[in-house]
N, C-alpha and C positions, 0 to 999 in steps of 0.2 A: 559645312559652311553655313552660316548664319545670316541671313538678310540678305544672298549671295546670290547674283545671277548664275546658273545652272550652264557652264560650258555648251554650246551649240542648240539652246533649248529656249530660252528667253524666258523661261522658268527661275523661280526664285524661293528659296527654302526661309522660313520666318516662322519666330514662337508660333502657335495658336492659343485661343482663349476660347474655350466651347460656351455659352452658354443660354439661359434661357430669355435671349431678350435680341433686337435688330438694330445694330449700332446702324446709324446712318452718315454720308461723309459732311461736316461739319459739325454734328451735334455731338455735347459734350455727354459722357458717361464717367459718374463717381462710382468707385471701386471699391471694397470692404477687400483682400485679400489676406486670408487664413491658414490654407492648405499647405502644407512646406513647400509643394514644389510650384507654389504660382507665389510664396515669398522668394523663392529664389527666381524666378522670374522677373520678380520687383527689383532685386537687388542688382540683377545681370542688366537688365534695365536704367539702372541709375549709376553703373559702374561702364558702363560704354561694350559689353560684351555684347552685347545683341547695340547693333550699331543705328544711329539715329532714332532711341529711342521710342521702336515701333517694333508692335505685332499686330496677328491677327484676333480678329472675332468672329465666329461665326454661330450663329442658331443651333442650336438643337433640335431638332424632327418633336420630339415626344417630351415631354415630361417620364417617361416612363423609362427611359435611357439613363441610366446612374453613369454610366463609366463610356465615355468618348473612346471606341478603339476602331470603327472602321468609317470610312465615307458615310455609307447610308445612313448613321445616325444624326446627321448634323446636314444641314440645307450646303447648298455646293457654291454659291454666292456670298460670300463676304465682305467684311472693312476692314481695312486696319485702321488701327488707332496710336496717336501720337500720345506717349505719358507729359502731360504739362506738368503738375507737381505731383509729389508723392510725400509720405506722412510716415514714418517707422517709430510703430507705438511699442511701446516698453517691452509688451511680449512678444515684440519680432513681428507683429502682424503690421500688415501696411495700408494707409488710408491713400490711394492713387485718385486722379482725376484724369481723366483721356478724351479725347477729342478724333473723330471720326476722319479718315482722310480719302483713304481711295478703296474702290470695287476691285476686288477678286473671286479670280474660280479657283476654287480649291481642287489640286488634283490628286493628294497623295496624304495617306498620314502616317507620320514616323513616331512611333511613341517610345521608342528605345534610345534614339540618337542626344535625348538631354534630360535632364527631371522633369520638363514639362513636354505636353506633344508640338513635336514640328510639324510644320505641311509644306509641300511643295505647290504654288500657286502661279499664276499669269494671271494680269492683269486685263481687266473689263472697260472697255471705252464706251462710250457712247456712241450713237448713230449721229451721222449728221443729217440735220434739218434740211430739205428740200429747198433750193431757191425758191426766194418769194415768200417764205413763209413769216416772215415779220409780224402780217396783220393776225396771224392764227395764232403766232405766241403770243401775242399782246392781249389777244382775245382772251386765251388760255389762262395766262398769269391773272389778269382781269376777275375773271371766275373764281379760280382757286384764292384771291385775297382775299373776293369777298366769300368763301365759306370758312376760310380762317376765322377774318374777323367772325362772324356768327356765330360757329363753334365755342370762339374764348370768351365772348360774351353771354354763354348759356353756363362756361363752364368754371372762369376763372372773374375774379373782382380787375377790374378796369384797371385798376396804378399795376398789376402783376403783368402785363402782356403789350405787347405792341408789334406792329405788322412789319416785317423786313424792310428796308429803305428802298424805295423806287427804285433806286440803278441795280439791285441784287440781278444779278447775270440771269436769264430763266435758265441754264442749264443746273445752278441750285435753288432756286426759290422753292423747288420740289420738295428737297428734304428738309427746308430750313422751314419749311411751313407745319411739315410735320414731325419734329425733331423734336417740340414739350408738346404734344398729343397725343393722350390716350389711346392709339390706335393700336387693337387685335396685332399679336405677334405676325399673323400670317401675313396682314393687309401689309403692316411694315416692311416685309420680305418682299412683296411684290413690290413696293416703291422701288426698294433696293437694287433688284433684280431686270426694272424695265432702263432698257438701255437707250431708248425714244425719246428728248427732252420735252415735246410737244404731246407725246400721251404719258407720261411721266404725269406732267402739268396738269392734264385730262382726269387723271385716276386720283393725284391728290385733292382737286375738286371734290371727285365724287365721292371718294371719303370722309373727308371733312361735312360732305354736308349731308350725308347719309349721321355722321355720328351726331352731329350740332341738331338733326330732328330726334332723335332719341333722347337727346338732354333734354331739349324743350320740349317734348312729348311727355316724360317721366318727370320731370323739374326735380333733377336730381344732380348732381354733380359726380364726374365721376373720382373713382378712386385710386389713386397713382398706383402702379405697384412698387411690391418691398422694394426695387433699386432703387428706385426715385425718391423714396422717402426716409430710408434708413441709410443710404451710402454703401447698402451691404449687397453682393450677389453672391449666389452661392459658387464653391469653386475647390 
């Protein structure tokens, strides 16, 4: 079964997508899809066979990993992602745009059960915030905009960027601050991975403004990678 609660487990089986980058839930990820069996993905996708339009993503461990066959190659935290449009160019390849939605543990990988690999996964909630903590997240979110702002101002021209709208929930302002930032694969993972909204908030702070002294230390700008600039991942 497909996208299918797991009988007495609360477990649920869904495509996967391995690759080298940390989908985060809201932010959008464009797709370059090549490989025959992540086009047929696309296709199962855009035909209602894998149902509402959604699988997983998860990281890759290494660079050094060509071929996704067990857990330990790939971080254990993931996204899924919702296909919003998709593109079928003339030689079958497909231009996808996807959009982040919810955390998973990945428990299982099937790479016999369809052309692409399945995982068996449960989903990842968040901790809830202590009473009283109102002034700590406000503090928090507080912080973390203004190392946002800093950062896009060292890194991007001014009409390209603008800070999430005051009401954004803090339980995502986390990812949504760091979803167009150049952040280390790894740092990204840990955003992903902290299930705290208030040190969530805490750590995208500290990143943001650990990376925003190194732009304006180097007065350099940094440089997107190939996903972000070519529409392409490898796959």
């Amino acid at each position: 079964m497909t996208d299918a609660e797991q009988p007495g487990s609360g477990a649920l089986t869904i495509p996967l997508f391995p690759l080298q980058t940390v989908l985060l839930p809201g932010a959008a990820l464009p797709l370059h899809l090549f490989e025959p069996r992540y086009r047929q993905l696309a296709v199962d996708l855009r035909m209602g066979v894998v149902p509402d339009r959604r699988f997983g993503i998860v990281a890759i461990r290494s660079a050094a990993v060509r071929e996704v066959e067990r857990l330990e190659h790939v971080h254990e935290i993931g996204c899924t992602a919702l296909l919003e449009e998709s593109e079928r160019l003339p030689d079958g390849r497909f231009d996808i745009l996807t959009t982040g939605e919810r955390r998973f543990r990945l428990l299982e990988i099937d790479a016999k059960r369809a052309p692409y690999l399945m995982g068996t996964v449960e989903w990842v909630e968040d901790d809830q915030p202590p009473p009283g903590a109102a002034e700590a997240t406000a503090r928090l979110a507080g912080a973390a905009r203004t190392a946002y702002r800093r950062y896009c101002e060292c890194a991007w021209e001014r009409e390209t960027w603008s800070v999430p709208a005051p009401e954004t929930h803090p339980v995502d302002l986390a990812y949504l601050l760091a979803a167009d930032c150049l952040l280390p694969l790894a740092d990204r993972q840990r955003l992903l991975e902290e299930t705290h909204p208030l040190r969530r908030l805490r750590l995208v702070g500290r990143l943001l403004s650990r990376e925003a002294g190194f732009l304006s230390a180097l007065h350099a700008v940094p440089a997107p990678p190939p996903q972000l600039t070519t529409r392409a991942c490898l796959n």
